[in-house]
N, C-alpha and C positions, 0 to 999 in steps of 0.2 A: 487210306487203306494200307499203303505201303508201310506207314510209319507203326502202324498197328500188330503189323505181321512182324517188324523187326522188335518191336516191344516182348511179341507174344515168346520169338526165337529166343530172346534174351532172357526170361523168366524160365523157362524152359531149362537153358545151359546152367543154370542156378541151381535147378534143380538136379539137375545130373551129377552138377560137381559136388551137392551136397550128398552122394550117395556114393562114395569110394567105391570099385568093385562092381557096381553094379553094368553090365554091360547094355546098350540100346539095340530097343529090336533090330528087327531084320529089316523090317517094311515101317517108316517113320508114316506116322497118321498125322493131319492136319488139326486143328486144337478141334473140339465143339464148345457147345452154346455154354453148356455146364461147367468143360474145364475150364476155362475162359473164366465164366464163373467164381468158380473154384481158386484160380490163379491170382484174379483179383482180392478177395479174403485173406488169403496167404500174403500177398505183398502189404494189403491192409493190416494184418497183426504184429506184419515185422515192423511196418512205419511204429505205428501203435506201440511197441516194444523202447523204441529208439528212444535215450535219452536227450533234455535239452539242450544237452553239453553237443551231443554227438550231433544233434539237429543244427546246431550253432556251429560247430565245425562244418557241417557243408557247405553250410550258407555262406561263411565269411571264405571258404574254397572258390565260389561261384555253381557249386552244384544244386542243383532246385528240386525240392520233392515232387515228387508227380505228384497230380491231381485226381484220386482214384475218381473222383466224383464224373469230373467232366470224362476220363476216358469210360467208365462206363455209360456216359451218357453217348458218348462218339460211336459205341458200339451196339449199341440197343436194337439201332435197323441194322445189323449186320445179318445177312442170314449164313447160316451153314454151308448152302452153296458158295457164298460168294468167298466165304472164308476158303473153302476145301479149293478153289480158282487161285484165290490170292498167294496159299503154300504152293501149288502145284507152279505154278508162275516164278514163284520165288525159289525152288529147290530143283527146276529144269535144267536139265544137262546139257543139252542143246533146244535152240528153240523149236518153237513150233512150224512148221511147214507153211510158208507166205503166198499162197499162189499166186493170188492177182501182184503180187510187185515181183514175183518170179518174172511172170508173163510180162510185165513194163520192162522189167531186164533185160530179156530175151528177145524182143520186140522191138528195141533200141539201139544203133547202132551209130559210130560218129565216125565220121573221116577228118581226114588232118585238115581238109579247107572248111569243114565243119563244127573245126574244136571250138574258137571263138564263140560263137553264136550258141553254142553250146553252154559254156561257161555264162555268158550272158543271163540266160536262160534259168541254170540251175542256180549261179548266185543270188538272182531275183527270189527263185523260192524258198533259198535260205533266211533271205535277209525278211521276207515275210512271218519268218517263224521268230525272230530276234526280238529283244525288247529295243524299244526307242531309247532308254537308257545306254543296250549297248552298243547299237549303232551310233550316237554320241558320242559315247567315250573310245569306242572303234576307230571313226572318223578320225576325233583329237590323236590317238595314236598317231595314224598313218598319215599326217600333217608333220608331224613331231617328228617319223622315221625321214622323210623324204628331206624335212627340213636339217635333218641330222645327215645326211646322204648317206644313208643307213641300210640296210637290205629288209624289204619291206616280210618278204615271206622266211628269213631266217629270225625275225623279231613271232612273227606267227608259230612255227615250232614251239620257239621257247615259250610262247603262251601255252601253248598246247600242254605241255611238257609242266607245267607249271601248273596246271590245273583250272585256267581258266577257258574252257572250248568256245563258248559264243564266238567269245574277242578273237579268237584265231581263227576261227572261220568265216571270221569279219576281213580278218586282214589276207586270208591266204587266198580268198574271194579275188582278194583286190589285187592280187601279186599276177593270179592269173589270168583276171582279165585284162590285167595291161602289158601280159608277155603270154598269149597263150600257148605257146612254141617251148615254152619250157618246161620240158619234160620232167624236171625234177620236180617242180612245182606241181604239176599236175600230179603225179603221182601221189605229193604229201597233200592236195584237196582233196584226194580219193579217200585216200587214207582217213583222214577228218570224218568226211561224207558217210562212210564207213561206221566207224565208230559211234558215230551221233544218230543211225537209224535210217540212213539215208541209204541204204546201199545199193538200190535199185536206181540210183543217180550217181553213184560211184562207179557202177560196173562198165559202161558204156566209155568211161574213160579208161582204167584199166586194159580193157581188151583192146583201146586202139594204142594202147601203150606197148602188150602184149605183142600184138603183130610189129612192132617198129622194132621192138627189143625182144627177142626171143630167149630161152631157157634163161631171164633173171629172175634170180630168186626172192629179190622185192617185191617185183610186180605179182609173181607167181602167190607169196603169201597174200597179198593184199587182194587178190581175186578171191583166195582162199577162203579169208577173213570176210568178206564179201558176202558168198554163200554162203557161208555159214550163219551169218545173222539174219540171212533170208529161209533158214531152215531146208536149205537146198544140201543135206548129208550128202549126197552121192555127186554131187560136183565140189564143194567142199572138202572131199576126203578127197576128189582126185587131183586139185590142183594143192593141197597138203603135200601130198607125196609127189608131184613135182619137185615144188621145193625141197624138200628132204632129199633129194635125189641130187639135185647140188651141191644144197648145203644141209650136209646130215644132220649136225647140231642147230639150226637155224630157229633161234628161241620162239618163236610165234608161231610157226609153222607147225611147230612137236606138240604146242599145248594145244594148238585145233586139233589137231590127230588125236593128243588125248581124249579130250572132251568127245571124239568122237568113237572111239575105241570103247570109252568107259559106256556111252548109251548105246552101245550092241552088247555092254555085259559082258566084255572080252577088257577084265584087269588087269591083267600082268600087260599086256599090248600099251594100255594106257600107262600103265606105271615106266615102262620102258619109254616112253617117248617125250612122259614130264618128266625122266632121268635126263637124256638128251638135251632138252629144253634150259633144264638149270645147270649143267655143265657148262654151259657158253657163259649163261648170263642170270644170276639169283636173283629172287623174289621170293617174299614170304608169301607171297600168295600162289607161289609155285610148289610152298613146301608146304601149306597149308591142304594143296591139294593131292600132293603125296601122302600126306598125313593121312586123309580121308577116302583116299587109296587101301590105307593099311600099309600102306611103308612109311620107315623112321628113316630119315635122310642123314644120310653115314658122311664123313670129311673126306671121305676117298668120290663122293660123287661129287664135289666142285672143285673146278679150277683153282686157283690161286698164283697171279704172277707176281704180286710186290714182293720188293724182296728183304729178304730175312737177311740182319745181320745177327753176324756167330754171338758178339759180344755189345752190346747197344750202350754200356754206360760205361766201356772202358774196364771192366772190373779185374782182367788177366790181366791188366800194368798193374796193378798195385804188389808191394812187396811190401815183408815186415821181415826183422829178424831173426836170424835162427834159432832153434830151440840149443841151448846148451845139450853137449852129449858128455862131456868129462867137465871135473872143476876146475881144468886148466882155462877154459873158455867159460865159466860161470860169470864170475866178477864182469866180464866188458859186454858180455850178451843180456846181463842184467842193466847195465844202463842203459845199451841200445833199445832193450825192452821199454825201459819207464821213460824214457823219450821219447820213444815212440806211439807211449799208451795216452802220455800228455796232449799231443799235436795229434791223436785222434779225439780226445776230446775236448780238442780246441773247436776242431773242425765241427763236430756236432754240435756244440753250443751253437756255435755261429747258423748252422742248419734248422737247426730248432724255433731260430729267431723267422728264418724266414718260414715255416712249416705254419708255425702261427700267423702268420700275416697269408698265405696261403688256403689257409682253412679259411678264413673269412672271407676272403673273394671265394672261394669255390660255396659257401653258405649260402652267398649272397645271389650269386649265377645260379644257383641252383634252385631257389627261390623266385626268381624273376622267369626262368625257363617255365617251372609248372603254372604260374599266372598266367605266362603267355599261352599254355597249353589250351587253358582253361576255359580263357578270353577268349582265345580262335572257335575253341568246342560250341562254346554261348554261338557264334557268331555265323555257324556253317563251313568252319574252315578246319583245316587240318595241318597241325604242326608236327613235325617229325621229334617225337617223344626220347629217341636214343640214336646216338651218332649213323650216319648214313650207313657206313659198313658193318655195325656194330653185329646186327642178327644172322650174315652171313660168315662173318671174323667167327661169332660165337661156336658156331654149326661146323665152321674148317679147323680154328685153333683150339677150339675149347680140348675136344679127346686128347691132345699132347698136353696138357695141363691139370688134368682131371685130380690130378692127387695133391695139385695148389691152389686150383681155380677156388679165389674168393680171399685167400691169404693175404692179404695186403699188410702183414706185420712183416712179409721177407724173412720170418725165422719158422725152417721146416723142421718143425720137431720130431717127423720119424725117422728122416734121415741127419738129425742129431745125433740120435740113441748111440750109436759106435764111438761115439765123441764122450756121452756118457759114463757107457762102459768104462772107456780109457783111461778118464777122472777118478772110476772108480776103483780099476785097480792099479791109476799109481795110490792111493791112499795105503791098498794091502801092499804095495812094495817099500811105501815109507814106515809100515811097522816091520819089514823083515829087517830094513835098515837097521829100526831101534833095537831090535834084539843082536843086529851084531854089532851094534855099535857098545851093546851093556857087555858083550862079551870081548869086544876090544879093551874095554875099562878095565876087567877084571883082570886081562892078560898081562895089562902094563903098570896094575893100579899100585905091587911092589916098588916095581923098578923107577917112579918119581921121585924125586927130594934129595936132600942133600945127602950126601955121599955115598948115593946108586948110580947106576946104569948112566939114568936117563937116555933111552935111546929116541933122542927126538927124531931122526931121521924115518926110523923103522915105523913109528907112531904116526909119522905123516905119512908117512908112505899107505901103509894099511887104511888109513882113514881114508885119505884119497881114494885108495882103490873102491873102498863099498860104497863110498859118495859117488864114482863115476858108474857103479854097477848099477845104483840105485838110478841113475840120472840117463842114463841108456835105456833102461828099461819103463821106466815112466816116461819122459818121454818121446821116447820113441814110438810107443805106441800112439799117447797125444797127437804127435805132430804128424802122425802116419793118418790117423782120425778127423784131425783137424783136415788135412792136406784134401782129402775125397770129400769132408762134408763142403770146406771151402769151392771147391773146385764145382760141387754140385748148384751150390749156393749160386755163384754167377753165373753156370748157366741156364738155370731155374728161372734165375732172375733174371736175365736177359730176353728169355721166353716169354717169361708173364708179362713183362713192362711192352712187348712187340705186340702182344695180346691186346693189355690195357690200352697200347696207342689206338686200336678200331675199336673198341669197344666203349668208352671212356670220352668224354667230353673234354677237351682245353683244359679247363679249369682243375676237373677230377685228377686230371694224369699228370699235370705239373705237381699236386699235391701229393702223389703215389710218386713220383719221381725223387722226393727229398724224401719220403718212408722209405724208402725201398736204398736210398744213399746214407743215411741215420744209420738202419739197421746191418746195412752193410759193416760201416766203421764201428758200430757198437762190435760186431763180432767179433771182428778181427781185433780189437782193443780187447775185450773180452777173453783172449784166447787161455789157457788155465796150465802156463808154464811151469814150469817146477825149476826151483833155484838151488843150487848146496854148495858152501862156500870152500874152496881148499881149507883141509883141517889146520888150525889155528894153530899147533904143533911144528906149523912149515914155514921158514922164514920167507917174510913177505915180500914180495915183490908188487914194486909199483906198477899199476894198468892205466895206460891215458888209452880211453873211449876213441874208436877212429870218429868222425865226422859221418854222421849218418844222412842220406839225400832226405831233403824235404817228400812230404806224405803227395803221393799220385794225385793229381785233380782228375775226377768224371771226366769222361768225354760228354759234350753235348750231346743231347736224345735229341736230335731231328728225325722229321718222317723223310724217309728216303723214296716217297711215291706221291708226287705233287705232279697232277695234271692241269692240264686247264684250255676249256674251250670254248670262243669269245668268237657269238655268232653277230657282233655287232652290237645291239642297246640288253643283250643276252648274253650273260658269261657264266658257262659250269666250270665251278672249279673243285676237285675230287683230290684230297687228301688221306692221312692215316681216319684221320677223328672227323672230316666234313668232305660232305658231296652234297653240295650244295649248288640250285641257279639262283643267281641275284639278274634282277632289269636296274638297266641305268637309262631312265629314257630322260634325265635331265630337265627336271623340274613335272613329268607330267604324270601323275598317280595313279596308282590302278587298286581300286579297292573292289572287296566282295560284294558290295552295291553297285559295283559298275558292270556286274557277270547275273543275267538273272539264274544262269544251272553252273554252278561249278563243281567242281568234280575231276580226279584225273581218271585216265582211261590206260591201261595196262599197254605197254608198245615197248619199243625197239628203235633207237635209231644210229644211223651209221654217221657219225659226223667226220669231217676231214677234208682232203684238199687232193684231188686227185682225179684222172678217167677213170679210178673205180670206185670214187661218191659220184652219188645220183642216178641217174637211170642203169649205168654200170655197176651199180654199186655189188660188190661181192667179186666180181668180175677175175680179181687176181693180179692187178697191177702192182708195182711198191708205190707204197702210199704212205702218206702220213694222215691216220683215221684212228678212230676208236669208236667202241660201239657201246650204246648207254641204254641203260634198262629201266624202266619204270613201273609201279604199278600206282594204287590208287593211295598209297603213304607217303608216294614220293619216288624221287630218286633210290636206282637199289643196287647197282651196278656199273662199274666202266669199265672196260679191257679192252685189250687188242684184238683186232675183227680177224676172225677164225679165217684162212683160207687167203688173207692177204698178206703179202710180203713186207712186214710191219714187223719192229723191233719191240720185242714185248716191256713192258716199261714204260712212265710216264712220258704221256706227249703232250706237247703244247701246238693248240693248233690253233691259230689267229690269221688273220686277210682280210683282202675284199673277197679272195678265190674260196672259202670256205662253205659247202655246203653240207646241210642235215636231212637227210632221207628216212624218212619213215618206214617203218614196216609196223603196219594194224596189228593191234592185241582181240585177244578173242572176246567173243559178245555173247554171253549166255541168255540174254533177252529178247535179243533182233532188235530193240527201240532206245531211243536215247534221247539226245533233246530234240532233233527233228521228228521226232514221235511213231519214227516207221510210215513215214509219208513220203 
């Protein structure tokens, strides 16, 4: 049914997009018997339409034509009700009101000599909802962890976090029923418990968490989060605003209140507090929901701490020669020129060599990435389509770039145009030249030959003079031209390349890295000097060329924001271009066959080493933590945790002392894989 409804959405937004302009009602209706109908026809003509070529390209893609047959046959017993259920289900703001697991919530209470027995209890009726598969491969884990002396519940996060929930609430089961005293623990099974539909088996531990730890803003979300998937609005908005009352920006906290704001029909209330929410910590699904808000999410509403350098490839050390200003300096600045112009195009050969060799690893990376996309797609899985930071970089750097964004030639041709111009009127000062140079002719053309004047002095002298007038003024405008387009150039280019490092893949932005160093030295070789030699009239003097220094090398382009946090057989490590977890559990696999529900689930967690990770978490001690954001793409976020005494800046945080504290994402279903049982 589910798959049906997401089919139907999908044909739908097709049709929207196929209608520029056209705005969607006010009140979106649920499909009937007819459109459905109707819908199917429609996708049947365009199959229909598609050539063999184009049919043959999906296929050899891995992309498979639907079967219009079988899904109409899927939907024959559908009725109207059940469909008008299935939208209303699927397009709910908050859930619906649970009473009888209200009433088991409320009804339930645990004490500290009672947690054990507790946990007992509730992991038994987890692991009853589990596949035998993944208790199996659960087990083999937590064999593997203990055998590694590894931290059994920081291995469980990173499952979490990773997108496989069975297997972590297999392990984090296990973490606290053989420590139930650990409160950090318990909090992240709440969290799980939460999240997966279980929340009326979550809350009981929260609240006795709640009393031991008062006004924390983890726990406080996580009750929050709680209720709310229990359709309990008015305790769910009250322990919301707890939180917020803490920790104002508190990214989970702000997007309950939304969802909660937004189903009383009070928008701007929502829209301010998924502003909140994505200040701390972005997600496209945060900005998706501002979108659908009616707000366009502006670079002045995110943070941003990595840090920007002024000049990234070194490009204010390079120097070139002066423009000649008189023809006393013509002669020796013209060979510094074509010396100079030479050993730039040494250098660019040599760059060219590698640019090609470049482009075929990036072809080939690039080609292997969308197979893998495609292969995971086939398979139930989800591969991160564009560098981790990329869609947040886009949304904060893109408006400083706006008039290069996509330039990857590194030559800005409207802030050339002055450079133009300059070219073009030194050409009209080299005809004012020729007109006084015909009237210098004319002046002296008596006084040459044998037994005249011959005033070669005067002759040179005057030639000189309109050759340096000429040479001042063309020039000078040139190199005045050149000077602001250059100067624009590197920092244009220094911006875009800071840009392309989160936006841009490895592969892509080494190969932008030698375009953008090409075009550099093409310019500057390129530059359109003007040469006039002292009049030939003036005895010559010999010019030996000083010794001109060798041409600037680049500075390396490293990312200057390299984190990384290593929760044991679980390492995130967050760069310009990756934000990425890798498992190292040393020899033992974890495939999509070993998780019967995967899926990630929208969270927060506080990771680091401190009395203000874990039940303190927020707390306010100096610490060394960071806080990472997730939603259902993946990884989408790392920073420094607001409100603690943390050096903003990449951290590296490794130990046995390291712990990851959860705080729950919201649940707009109430159910998950524990099925709201």
């Amino acid at each position: 049914m589910r798959q049906l409804l997401i089919f139907l959405i999908f044909i739908s937004s097709l049709q929207l997009s196929a209608q520029p302009g056209k705005k969607p009602a006010e009140t979106e209706k649920p499909p009937t018997q007819k459109e459905m109908a109707d819908m199917m026809k429609e996708m049947q003509a365009a199959m229909d339409e598609m050539s063999p070529e184009d049919k043959k390209t999906m296929d050899s893609m891995g992309i498979k034509m639907p079967d219009i047959k079988s899904i109409k046959k899927n939907i024959a017993g559908i009725s109207e009700a059940q469909l008008k259920k299935a939208y209303e289900d699927d397009n709910r703001i908050v859930p619906v009101k649970d009473v009888a697991r209200i009433n088991t919530a409320l009804a339930t209470t645990v004490s500290n000599a009672e947690m054990s027995t507790y946990i007992n209890k509730t992991q038994q009726a987890v692991l009853s909802k589990l596949s035998s598969g993944t208790k199996i491969k659960g087990e083999e884990i937590l064999q593997q962890i203990i055998l590694l002396k590894s931290s059994v519940a920081n291995t469980a996060v990173g499952l979490w976090m990773d997108g496989k929930p069975t297997l972590a609430l297999y392990l984090m089961g296990a973490a606290c029923k053989t420590d139930p005293e650990n409160t950090n623990n318990l909090n992240n099974y709440a969290s799980f418990l939460t999240m997966c539909g279980a929340e009326q088996m979550a809350l009981p531990i929260l609240n006795n968490l709640n009393k031991r730890y008062a006004q924390n803003s983890t726990i406080l979300n996580n009750i929050a989060q709680a209720w709310l998937g229990l359709g309990d609005i008015p305790r769910a908005e009250k322990y919301a605003d707890s939180t917020i009352r803490i920790h104002a920006t508190h990214p989970q906290a702000n997007m309950a209140k939304c969802l909660i704001e937004e189903s009383k029909g009070n928008i701007p209330a929502a829209i301010a507090a998924a502003k909140k929410s994505i200040s701390e910590a972005y997600s496209n699904e945060k900005e998706n929901k501002l979108k659908k808000l009616g707000y366009d999410l502006k670079s002045n509403d995110l943070n941003w701490d990595r840090p920007m350098p002024q000049d990234i490839m070194g490009l204010g050390k390079f120097t070139w020669p002066e423009y000649p200003m008189d023809v006393e300096q013509n002669k020796l600045l013209e060979i510094e020129w074509k010396h100079f112009k030479e050993e730039c195009q040494q250098k660019i050969d040599e760059l060219k060599k590698k640019q090609k060799v470049l482009e075929v690893a990036y072809e080939k990376s690039s080609t292997e990435r969308i197979r893998l996309v495609i292969q995971a797609s086939q398979q139930g899985q989800f591969i991160q389509p564009i560098p981790g930071y990329a869609a947040k970089a886009i949304k904060k750097l893109g408006p400083g770039i706006n008039d290069v964004n996509g330039n990857m030639s590194f030559v800005f041709t409207r802030a050339l145009e002055p450079v133009v111009r300059a070219a073009l009127a030194a050409g009209e000062y080299e005809k004012i030249l020729d007109k006084k140079q015909e009237l210098l002719n004319k002046k002296y053309e008596d006084q040459i030959g044998e037994g005249r004047p011959n005033p070669l002095e005067a002759i040179c002298k005057d030639e000189n003079a309109i050759r340096t007038e000429f040479l001042k003024n063309a020039n000078g405008g040139i190199q005045s031209a050149y000077r602001q387009y250059l100067n624009y150039v590197s920092r244009t280019t220094s911006d875009l390349l800071y840009y392309c490092q989160y936006t841009m893949w490895p592969e892509q932005f080494e190969l932008t890295k030698v375009n953008a160093q090409i075009a550099w030295l093409t310019q500057l070789k390129d530059q359109v000097v003007q040469f006039k030699n002292k009049s030939s009239w003036c005895i010559p003097i010999e010019v030996k060329p000083k010794g001109t220094d060798s041409l600037q090398n680049f500075d390396e382009v490293a990312c200057q924001y390299v984190s990384k946090m290593n929760l044991g057989v679980f390492k995130i490590t967050s760069s310009c271009s990756d934000l990425v977890g890798e498992f190292d559990l040393k020899g033992v696999k974890i495939n999509v066959k070993d998780n019967v529900e995967t899926g990630k689930y929208s969270g927060t967690a506080i990771v680091g080493i401190s009395e203000s990770v874990g039940p303190m978490a927020l707390k306010g001690k100096a610490t060394i933590s960071a806080l990472v954001e997730w939603d259902n793409t993946g990884f989408t976020d790392i920073g420094a945790v607001a409100g603690v005494a943390v050096k903003a800046g990449p951290v590296t945080i490794t130990g046995l002392d390291v712990k990851a504290t959860v705080n729950s994402g919201v649940s707009t279903s109430g159910k998950g894989i524990l099925g709201g049982k």
